[in-house]
KELUM-132164 format. One record per residue (C-alpha): residue in one letter; x, y, z. Coordinates in steps of 0.1 Angstrom, whole numbers, padded with zeros to 4 digits, always signed. Each point is the difference from the previous one (the first is absolute). Layout:
BEGIN
aXYZ ...
This chain:
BEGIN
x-0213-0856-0322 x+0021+0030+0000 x+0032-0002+0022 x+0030+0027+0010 x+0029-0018-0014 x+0037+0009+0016 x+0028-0007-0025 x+0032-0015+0019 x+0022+0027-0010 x-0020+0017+0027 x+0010-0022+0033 x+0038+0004-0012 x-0006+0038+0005 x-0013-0007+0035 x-0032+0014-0011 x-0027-0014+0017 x-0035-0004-0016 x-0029-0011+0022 x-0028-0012-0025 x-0035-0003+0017 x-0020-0020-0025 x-0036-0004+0014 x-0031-0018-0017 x-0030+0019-0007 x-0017-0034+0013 x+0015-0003+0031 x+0029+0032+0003 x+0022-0028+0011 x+0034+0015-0007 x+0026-0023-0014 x+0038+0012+0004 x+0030-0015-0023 x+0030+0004-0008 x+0016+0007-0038 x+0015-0031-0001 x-0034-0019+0006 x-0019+0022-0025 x-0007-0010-0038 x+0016+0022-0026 x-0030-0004-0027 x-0032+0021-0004 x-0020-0019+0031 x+0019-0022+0033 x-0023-0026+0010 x-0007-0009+0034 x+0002-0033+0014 x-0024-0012+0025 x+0003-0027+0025 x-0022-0028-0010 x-0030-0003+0029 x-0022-0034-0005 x+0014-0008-0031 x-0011+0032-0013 x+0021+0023-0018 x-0008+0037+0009 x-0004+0021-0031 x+0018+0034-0008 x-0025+0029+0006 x+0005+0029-0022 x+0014+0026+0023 x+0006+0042-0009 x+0030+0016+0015 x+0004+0020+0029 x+0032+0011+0013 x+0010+0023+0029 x+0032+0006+0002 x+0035+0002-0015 x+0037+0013+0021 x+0026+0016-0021 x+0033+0007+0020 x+0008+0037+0005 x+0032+0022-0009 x+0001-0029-0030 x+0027+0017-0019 x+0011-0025-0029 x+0007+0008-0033 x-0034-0006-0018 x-0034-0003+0019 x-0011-0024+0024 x-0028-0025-0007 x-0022-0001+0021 x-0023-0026-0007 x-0023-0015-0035 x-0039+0002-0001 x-0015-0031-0024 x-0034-0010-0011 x-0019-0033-0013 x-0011+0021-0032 x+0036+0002-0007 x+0000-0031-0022 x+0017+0016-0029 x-0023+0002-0022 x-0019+0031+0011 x+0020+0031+0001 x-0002+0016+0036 x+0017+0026+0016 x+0009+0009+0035 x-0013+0033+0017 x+0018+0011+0031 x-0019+0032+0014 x+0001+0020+0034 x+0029+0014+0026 x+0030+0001-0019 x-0011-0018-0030 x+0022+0011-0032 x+0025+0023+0019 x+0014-0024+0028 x-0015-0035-0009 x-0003-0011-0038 x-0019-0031-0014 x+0007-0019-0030 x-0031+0000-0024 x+0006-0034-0008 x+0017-0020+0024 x-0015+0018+0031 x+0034+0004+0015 x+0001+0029+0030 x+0036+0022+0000 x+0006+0023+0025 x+0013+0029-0019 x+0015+0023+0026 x+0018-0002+0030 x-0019-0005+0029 x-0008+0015+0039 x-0018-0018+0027 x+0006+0033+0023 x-0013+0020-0029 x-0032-0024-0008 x-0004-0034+0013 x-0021-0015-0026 x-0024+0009-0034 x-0035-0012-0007 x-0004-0012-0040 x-0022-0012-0022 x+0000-0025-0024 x-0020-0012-0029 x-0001-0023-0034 x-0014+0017-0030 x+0002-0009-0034 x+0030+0015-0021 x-0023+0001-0028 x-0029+0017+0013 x+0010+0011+0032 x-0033-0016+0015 x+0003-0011+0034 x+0003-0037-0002 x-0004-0002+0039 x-0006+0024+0028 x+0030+0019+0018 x+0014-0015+0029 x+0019+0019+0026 x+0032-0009+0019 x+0030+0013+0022 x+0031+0007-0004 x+0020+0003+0034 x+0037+0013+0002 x+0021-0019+0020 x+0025+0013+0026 x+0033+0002+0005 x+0016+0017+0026 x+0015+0025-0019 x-0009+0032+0031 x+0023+0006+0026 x-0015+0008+0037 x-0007+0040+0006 x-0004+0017+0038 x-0022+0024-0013 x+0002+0018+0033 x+0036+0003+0006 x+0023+0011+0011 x-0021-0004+0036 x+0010+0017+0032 x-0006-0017+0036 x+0007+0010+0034 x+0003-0022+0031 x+0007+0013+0035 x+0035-0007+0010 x+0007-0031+0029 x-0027-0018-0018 x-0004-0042+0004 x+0009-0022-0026 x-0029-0007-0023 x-0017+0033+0002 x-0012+0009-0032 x+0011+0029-0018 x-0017-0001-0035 x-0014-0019-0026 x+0010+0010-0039 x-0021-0017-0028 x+0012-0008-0036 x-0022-0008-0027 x+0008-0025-0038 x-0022+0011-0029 x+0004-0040-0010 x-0025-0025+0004 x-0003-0011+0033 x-0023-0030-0008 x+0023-0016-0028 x+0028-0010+0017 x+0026+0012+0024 x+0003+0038-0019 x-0014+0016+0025 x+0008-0016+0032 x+0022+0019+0020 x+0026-0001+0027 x+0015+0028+0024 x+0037+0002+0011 x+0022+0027+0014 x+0028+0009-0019 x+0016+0025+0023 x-0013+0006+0036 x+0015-0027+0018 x+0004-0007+0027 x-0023+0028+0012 x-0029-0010-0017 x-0019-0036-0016 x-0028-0003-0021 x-0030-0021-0004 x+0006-0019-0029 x-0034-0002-0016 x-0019+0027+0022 x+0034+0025-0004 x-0006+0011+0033 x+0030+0014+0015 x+0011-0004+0031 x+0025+0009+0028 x+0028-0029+0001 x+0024+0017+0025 x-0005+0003+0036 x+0011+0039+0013 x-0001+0020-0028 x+0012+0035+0015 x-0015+0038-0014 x+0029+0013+0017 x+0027-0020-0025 x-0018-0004-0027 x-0033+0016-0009 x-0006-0010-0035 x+0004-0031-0025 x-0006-0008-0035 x-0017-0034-0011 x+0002-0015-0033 x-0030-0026-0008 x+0000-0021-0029 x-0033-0018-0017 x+0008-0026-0017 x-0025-0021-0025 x+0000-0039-0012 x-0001-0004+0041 x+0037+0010+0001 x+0012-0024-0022 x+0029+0003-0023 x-0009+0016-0036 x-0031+0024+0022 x-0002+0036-0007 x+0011+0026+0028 x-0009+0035+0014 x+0013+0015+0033 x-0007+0034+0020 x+0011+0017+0028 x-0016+0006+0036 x+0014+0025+0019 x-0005-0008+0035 x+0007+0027+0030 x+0005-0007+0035 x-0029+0025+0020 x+0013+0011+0035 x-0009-0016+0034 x+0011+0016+0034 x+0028-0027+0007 x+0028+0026+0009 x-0003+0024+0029 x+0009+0042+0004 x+0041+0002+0010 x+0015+0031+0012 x+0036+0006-0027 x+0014+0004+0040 x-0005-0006+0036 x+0007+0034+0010 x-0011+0035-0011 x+0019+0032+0014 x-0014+0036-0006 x+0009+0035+0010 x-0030+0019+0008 x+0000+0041+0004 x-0017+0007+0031 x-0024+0029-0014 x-0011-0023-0024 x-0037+0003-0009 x-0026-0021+0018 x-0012-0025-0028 x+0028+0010-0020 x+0024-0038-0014 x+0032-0004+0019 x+0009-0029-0015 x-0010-0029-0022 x+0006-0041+0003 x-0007-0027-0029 x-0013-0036+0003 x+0007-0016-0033 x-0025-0030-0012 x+0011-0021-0028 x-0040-0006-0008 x-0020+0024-0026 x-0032+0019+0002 x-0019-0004+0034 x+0021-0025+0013 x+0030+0023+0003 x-0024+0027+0017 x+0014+0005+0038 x-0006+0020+0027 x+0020+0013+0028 x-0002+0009+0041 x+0018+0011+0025 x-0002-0035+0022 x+0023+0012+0029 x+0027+0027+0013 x+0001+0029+0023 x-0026+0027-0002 x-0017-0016-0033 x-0025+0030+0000 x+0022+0027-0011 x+0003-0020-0034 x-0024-0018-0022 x+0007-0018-0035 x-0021-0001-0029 x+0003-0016-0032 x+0007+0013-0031 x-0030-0020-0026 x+0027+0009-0031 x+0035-0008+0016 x-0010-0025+0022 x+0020+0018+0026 x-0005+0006+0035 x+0000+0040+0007 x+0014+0007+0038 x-0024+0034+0010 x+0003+0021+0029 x-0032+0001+0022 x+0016+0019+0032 x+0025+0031-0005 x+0034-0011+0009 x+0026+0017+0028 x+0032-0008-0004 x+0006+0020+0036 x-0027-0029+0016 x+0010-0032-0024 x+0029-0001-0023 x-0010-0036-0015 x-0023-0028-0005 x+0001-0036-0012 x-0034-0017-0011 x-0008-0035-0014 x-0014-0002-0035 x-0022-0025-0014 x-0011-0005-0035 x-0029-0024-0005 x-0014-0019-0036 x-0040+0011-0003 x-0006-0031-0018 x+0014-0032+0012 x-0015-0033+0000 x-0003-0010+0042 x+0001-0040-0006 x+0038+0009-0019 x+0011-0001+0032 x+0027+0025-0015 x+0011+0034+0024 x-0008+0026-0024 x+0015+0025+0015 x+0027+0017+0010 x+0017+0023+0024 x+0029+0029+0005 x+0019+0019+0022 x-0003+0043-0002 x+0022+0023+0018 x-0012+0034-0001 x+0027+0028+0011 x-0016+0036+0007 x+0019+0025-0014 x+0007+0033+0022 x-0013+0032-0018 x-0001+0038+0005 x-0033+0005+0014 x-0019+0034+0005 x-0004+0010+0035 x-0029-0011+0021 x-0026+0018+0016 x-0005-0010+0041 x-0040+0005-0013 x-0011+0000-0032 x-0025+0027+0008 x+0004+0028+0027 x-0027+0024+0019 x+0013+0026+0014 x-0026+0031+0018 x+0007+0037-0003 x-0024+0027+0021 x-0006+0030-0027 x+0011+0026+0020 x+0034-0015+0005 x+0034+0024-0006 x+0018-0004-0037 x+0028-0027+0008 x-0018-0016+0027 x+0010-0038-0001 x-0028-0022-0011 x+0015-0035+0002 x+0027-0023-0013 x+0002-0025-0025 x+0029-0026-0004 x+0016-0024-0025 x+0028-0024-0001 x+0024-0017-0025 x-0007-0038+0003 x+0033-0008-0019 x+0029-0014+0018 x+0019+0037-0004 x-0028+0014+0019 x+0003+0033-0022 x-0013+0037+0014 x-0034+0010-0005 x-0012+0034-0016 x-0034+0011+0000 x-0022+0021-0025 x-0035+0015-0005 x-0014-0007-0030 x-0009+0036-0009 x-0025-0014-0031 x-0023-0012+0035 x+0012+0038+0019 x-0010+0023-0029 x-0002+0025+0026 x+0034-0007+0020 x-0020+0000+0033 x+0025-0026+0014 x+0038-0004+0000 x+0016-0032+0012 x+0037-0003+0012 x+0024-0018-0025 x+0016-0020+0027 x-0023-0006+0030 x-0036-0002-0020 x-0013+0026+0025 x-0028+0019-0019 x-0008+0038+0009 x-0029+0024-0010 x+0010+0028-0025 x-0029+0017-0004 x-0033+0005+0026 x-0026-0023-0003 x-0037+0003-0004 x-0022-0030+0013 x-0032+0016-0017 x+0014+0000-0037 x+0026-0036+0004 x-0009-0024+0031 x+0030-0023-0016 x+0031+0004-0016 x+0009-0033-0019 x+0037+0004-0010 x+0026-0025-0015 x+0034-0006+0018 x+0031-0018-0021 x+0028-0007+0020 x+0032-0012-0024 x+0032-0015+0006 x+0031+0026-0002 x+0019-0025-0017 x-0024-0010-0023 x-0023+0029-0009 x-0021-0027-0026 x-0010-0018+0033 x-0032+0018+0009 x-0029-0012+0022 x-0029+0022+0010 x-0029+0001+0028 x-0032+0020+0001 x-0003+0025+0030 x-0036+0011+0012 x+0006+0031+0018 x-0037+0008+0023 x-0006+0038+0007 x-0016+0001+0031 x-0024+0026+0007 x+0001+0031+0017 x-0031+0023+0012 x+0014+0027-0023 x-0035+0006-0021 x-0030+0016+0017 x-0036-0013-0008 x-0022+0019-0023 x-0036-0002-0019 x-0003-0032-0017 x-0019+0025-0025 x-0013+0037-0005 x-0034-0005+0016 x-0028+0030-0007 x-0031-0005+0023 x-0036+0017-0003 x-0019+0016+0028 x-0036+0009+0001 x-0009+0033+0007 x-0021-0013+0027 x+0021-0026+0014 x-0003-0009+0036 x+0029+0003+0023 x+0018-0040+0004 x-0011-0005-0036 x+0030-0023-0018 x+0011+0016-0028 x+0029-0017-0012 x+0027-0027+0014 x+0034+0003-0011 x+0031-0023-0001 x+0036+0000-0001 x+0029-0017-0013 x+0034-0003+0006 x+0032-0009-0020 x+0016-0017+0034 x-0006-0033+0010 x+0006-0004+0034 x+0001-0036+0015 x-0031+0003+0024 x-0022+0018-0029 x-0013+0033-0005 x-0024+0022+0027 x-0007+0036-0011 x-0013+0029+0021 x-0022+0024-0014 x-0006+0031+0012 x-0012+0039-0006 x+0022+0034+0003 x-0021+0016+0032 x+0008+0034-0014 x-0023-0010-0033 x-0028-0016+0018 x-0007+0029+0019 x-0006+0023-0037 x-0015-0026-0013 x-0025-0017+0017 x-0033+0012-0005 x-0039-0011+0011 x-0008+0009-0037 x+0013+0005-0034 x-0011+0019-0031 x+0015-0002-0034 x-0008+0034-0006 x+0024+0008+0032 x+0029-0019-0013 x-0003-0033-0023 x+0030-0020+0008 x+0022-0007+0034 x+0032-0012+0001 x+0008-0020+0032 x+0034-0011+0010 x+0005-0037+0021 x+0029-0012+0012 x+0010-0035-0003 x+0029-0013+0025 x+0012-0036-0003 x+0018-0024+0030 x+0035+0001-0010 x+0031+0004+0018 x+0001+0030-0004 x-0034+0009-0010 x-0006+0016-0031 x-0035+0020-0012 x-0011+0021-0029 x-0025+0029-0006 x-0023-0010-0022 x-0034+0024-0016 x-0032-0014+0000 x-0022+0021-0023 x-0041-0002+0003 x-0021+0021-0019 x-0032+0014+0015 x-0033-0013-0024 x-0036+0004+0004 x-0018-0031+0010 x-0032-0014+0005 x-0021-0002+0031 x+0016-0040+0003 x+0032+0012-0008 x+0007-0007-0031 x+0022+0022-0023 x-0017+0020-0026 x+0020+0028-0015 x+0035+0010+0009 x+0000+0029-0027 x+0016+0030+0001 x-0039+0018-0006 x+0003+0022+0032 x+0030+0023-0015 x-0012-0002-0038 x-0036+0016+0009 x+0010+0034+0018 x+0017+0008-0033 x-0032+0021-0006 x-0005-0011-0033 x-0031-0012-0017 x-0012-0031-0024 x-0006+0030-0033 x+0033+0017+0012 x+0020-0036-0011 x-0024-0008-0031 x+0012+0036-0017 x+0035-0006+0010 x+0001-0032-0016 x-0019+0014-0031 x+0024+0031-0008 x+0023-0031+0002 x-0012-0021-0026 x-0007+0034-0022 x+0039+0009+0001 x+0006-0038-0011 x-0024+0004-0031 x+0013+0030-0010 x+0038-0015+0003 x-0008-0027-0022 x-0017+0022-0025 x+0030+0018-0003 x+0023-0028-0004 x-0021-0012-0029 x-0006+0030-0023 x+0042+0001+0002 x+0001-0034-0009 x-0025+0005-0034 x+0023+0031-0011 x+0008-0003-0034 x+0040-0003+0003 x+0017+0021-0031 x+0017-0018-0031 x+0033+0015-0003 x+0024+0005+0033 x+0009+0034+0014 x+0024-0010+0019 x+0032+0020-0013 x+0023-0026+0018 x-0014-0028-0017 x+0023-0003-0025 x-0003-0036-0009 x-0010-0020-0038 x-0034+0022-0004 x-0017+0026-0018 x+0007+0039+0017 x-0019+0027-0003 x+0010+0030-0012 x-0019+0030+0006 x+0023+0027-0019 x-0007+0012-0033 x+0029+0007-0025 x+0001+0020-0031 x-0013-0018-0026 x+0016-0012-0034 x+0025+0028+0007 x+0019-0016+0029 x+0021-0019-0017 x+0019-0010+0033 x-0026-0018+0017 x+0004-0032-0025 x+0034-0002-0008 x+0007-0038-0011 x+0035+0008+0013 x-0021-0001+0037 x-0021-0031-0010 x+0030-0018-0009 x+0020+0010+0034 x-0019+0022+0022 x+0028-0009+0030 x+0027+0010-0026 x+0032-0016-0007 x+0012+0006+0037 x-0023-0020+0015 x-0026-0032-0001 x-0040+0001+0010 x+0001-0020+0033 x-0033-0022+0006 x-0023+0016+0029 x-0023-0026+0006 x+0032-0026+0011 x+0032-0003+0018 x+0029-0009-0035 x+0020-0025+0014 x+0022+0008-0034 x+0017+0029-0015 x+0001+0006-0031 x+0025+0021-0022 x-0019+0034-0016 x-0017-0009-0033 x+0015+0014-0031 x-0019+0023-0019 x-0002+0014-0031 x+0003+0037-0010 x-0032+0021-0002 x+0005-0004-0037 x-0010-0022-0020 x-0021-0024+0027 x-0020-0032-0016 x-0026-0001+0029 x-0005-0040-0013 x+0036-0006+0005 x-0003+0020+0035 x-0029-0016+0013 x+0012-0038-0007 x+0027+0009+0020 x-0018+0010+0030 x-0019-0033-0008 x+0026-0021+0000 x+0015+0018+0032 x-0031-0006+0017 x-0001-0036-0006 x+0038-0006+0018 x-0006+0020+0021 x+0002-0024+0033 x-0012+0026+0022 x-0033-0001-0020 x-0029-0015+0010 x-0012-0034-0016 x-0031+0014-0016 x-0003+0026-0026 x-0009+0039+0005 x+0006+0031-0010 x+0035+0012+0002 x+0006+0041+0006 x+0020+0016-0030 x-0002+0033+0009 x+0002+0012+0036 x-0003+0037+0008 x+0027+0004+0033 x+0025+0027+0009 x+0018+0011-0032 x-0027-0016-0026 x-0001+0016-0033 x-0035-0020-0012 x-0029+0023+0000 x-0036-0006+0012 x-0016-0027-0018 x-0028+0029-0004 x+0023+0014-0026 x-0011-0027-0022 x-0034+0013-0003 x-0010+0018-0033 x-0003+0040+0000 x-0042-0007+0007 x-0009+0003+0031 x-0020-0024+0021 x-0034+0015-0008 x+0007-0007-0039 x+0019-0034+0004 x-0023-0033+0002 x+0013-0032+0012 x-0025-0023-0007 x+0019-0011-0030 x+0023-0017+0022 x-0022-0027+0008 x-0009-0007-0036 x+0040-0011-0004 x-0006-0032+0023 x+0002-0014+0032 x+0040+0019+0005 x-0012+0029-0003 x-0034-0004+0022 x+0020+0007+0029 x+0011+0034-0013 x-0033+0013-0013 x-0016-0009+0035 x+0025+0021+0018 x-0006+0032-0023 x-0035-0004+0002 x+0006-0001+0038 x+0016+0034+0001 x-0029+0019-0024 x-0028-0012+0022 x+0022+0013+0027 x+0001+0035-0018 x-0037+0002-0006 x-0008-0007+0034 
């Protein structure tokens, strides 16, 4: 039989060491204590004798489950933890104990031979609460397995070594103010990391360490609660709890943790609008604006948010429509508006009852929440503009009436208590025209200019009338001045009318119907009269009419309308005699009757219009053999003395005239008194006279760089490059004829083709001299 023996050094540790022993026969398990157990290689069991029978020990294998080993065990060598024996230790067969799995040679050691269990470090239950090993008997010899491995526990035991934590402090709460006694505000929770099973380690009790007498707590739920009846927003809005956990059930020697609950007081509508005073006195101009403030009043609520939100009305006084109040959403005030203009002449004050009104309030409070003031308004007298009797004034004006001729009056008064003069005014921006003039102290207006009823029926004008002690008081009125009409325009054709009549027309035929218009407009309407000069019906009328007599009639009507007095006009109906058909319907109102007896014939008009057309081919033959005319090379034009080649059609005398080609002339041909001035533009420099060498002793190189060089400053030059004159032949000119350059041969004997051979700069040149011998043989 195989037991696990405790040693008693073991109990005076308060170690405990359950040993679970159980049969393979029947798994009864059989618990004992050290002190009952046998020391020696086997403990044999006693049975109770049954029927004279004694039972017989059983050979039983062991099977433990589980050992405890105290944590945070901190003594000075390690801690035993419990010893594992076997039958087969009898001594003389050498065995060894084999401890094997969770922690097995790091944090729990066995002794080979005596099977004793240490605990080698210091141990954790928060860390790891227990460790699943193995043990085994082998041989120390061989190391063969002498039984099989067998597994047991190894639990660490508690102690309450872990304070309580409020992992979710510090907490925050609200409760609305006025609250019962009992209401719940919050619940906080701590937590221990100890074993809650083992003992009391973990049990935990709630108390408030600061709070009172404003709040209590639930010991074991830590609910917190309201303990104090009329708890106020308005005196104290906020409070800071302190909770305490507390483990071992609160008993002394248990581990502690606190936290903090801020609790705030939310607002209720316990406290209604009041007015800072009973009575509100304000000074109001009387021109003041309509809509415009006058004044403001103030309810003050000692509640927050909506609950302080009022709203004010004008609940009584005399004439409550001239002022309204609204309320001001940001200040909370009440805004006294003007709805009616004010007239300090009419009403000089006004006292009204204010009222200002909670917009949320609980009914069943019970509670007024409201309140109400007194405001006395006193209008203030200003300087007013004059007044107009009308705002607007018509006055009527007949077109033909007399310059000065009184049209009407308008008036204005001052409605201050002064009662200052009036002086009145056109505003000549609305009388462009200064038609009308207006006395500055009686508002009479007069015409200045004659009127016209056809071109203006109305006259709109703007009269200001302004105080003489106050010019900046100005009022204005609009004045629609009517010209009434006159029968001052006669009637006339509504449009030139041209009627047709038939050679054969019949007498009574209707050849045309005329109208009339007139510029007038009398009240009962317009009747015209329309009539014919006798004189001209008596040259006129006719039974027939030819075109070939005379084409065209002119008939004069007079038209007479039924105005006082009446007016008529002379007006030319013309009607142009046509040929017509036998039903009367026009055909040809030509000219053909005058245009035949010309006397001339169809052939006479074809060869007048083909000497025509022969003059206009010849013209434009003309034109272009002028236009194809080869224009000549070189330019005759003796005053064209500009940067080009001139011909020169004299001759000099050959190799003897020595004067022609000076150098001294193609350094300076101007000479020293003067400068060669540029023909083809206007200088907008002078220049001093160039400098010039002696006819001696010229280096043309040394000349013509510094023409070159003048040329290029020059500013009057053009920007692109040309050919510059060095020698010009004017009044006074000592150069020669570039003829003289010539050789003694004549032309006949001189060939200048070879001046083509010497390239493209000297092309030019040949092709001119060629030129002038074709010229010659031609």
């Amino acid at each position: 039989t195989r037991l696990y023996h405790i040693t008693p050094d073991v109990w005076t540790s308060l170690l405990l060491v359950w040993i679970t022993c159980v049969p393979y026969t029947s798994m009864t398990p059989i618990i004992s204590q050290s002190k009952s157990l046998q020391t020696g290689s086997t403990a044999l069991l006693r049975g109770l004798v049954e029927g004279q029978r004694i039972l017989s020990r059983a050979k039983r294998g062991w099977v433990w489950n589980q050992m405890f080993v105290l944590e945070e065990f901190s003594g000075p060598d390690p801690i035993l933890v419990g010893r594992l024996h076997t039958d087969l230790d009898v001594g003389s067969t050498p065995i060894k104990y084999v401890l094997a799995g969770e922690g097995a040679g790091t944090i729990f050691a066995i002794n080979e031979i005596t099977g004793d269990i240490h605990a080698m470090k210091r141990l954790d239950r928060e860390e790891k609460a227990e460790y699943t090993l193995t043990a085994q008997v082998t041989n120390r010899d061989t190391d063969q397995p002498l039984e099989p491995p067998s597994e047991f526990i190894i639990k660490v035991q508690d102690i309450n070594d872990n304070p309580p934590q409020f992992v979710e402090g510090p907490y925050r709460a609200s409760v609305p103010e006025m609250s019962q006694v009992g209401t719940s505000v919050t619940r906080v929770t701590a937590t221990d990391a100890d074993d809650p099973v083992y003992g009391n380690s973990a049990k935990l009790v709630y108390s408030i360490l600061e709070g009172q007498p404003y709040f209590s707590i639930d010991p074991n739920t830590a609910i917190i609660k309201i303990a104090l009846h009329g708890m106020d927003r308005e005196m104290r809005e906020e409070y800071l709890v302190v909770i305490q956990a507390k483990d071992m059930g609160g008993h002394m020697g248990g581990l502690s943790g606190t936290t903090t609950v801020t609790v705030t007081l939310t607002d209720v509508n316990d406290n209604p609008p009041k007015f800072s005073k009973s009575l509100y006195e304000f000074v109001i101009p009387e021109e003041l604006g309509i809509g415009k403030p006058g004044g403001k009043v103030k309810a003050n609520d000692r509640d927050i948010g909506e609950n302080a939100k009022s709203t004010y009305n004008i609940i009584d006084g005399d004439e409550k429509d001239v002022f309204e109040i609204t309320t001001d959403a940001q200040t909370q005030e009440g805004i006294l508006r003007l709805k009616k203009p004010l007239n300090f002449e009419t009403k000089k004050s006004y006292t009204l009852k204010v009222e200002a009104a909670n917009i949320r309030f609980d009914p069943n409070s019970g509670a007024p929440f409201k309140d109400t003031a007194t405001v006395k308004i006193a209008v203030e007298d200003s300087d007013e503009p004059p007044i107009f009797s009308k705002p607007t004034f018509v006055l009527q004006v007949n077109e033909n009436a007399p310059i000065n001729t009184v049209i009407g009056t308008v008036t204005a008064r001052d409605p201050d208590v002064t009662g200052s003069l009036v002086r009145y005014f056109i505003d000549r921006h609305t009388d462009l025209e200064r038609q009308f003039n207006i006395n500055v102290d009686d508002g009479k207006i007069t015409l200045a200019k004659p009127l016209d009823r056809e071109t203006d029926m109305w006259h709109n004008i703007t009269v200001t009338a302004t105080e003489i002690r106050n010019h900046s008081q100005i009022s204005r009125a609009i004045v629609a001045i009517r010209v009434l009409d006159i029968n001052d325009n006669a009637p006339e054709f509504a449009t030139e009318y041209e009627a047709f009549l038939c050679e054969n027309g019949k007498p009574g035929q209707v050849i045309q119907t005329v109208s009339a218009v007139d510029k007038d407009d009398p009240i009962q309407g317009h009747y015209f009269e329309y009539r014919l000069i006798p004189e001209i019906m008596t040259k006129i009328l006719h039974d027939t009419f030819r075109r070939q007599k005379q084409e065209m009639y002119f008939l004069p009507i007079i038209v007479t309308d039924n105005g006082t007095p009446p007016m008529s006009s002379t007006n030319t109906l013309t009607i142009r005699v046509c040929g017509c058909s036998r039903e009367g319907i026009v055909q040809s109102c030509n000219v053909e009757a005058y245009v035949l007896p010309i006397g001339l014939s169809m052939g006479a008009l074809i060869a007048i219009l083909a000497c025509i057309i022969l003059l206009l081919v010849i013209v434009v033959l003309f034109v272009t053999l002028r236009r194809h005319k080869n224009k000549p090379l070189i330019i005759k034009d003796d005053e064209d003395v500009r940067e080009n080649i001139i011909r020169y059609d004299d001759e000099g005398g050959g190799e003897e005239d020595t004067e022609a080609f000076d150098i001294a002339t193609l350094q300076n041909p101007d000479g020293i008194n003067g400068y060669l001035p540029r023909k083809d533009i206007k200088p907008d420099l002078q220049f001093m006279p160039r400098q010039s060498g002696g006819p001696n002793g010229v280096d043309v190189d040394e000349f013509i760089n510094v023409r070159l060089h003048e040329a290029d400053n020059d500013p009057t030059a053009p920007p692109y490059d040309s050919i510059q004159i060095y020698g010009y032949e004017g009044r006074g000119s000592i150069a020669g004829s570039l003829s003289s350059l010539e050789t003694a041969s004549s032309d006949s004997d001189q060939n200048y083709d070879y001046l083509r051979e010497w390239g493209p700069r000297f092309r030019r040149l040949g092709e001119l001299y060629s030129v002038g011998e074709s010229d010659k043989e031609t």
